[in-house]
Steps between C-alpha positions, in 0.01 A plus 500: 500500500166652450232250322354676228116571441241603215176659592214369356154631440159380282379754256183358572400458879794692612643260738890553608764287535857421502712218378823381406641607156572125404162421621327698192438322214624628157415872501335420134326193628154457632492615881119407693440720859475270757158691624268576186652262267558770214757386278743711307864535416728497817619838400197647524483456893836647570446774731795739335733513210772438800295165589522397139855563460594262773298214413659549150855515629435157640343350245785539248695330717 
């Protein structure tokens, strides 16, 4: 079984990463990048509409 993966990336100082889907918080909750500190909705750092679709198929789990 493949583990899945969401992309990641700050609107603000660009950096990239990848996580876990279960590992985002509420896609409508408040999400800070681990580099610059800017703080926004989790949503808003989702790489793709694809990224945000996965994180939201696990969270209505």
């Amino acid at each position: 079984m493949d583990e899945a993966f969401v992309r990641l990336s700050c609107p603000e100082c660009g950096k990239n990463w990848q996580t876990s889907p279960t590992d985002v918080p509420e896609v409508r909750s408040n999400f800070s990048c681990p580099d610059c500190h800017l703080t926004r909705r989790a949503a808003e750092f989702l790489r793709t509409e694809r990224d945000l679709e996965t994180v939201k198929q696990f969270q209505e789990t």
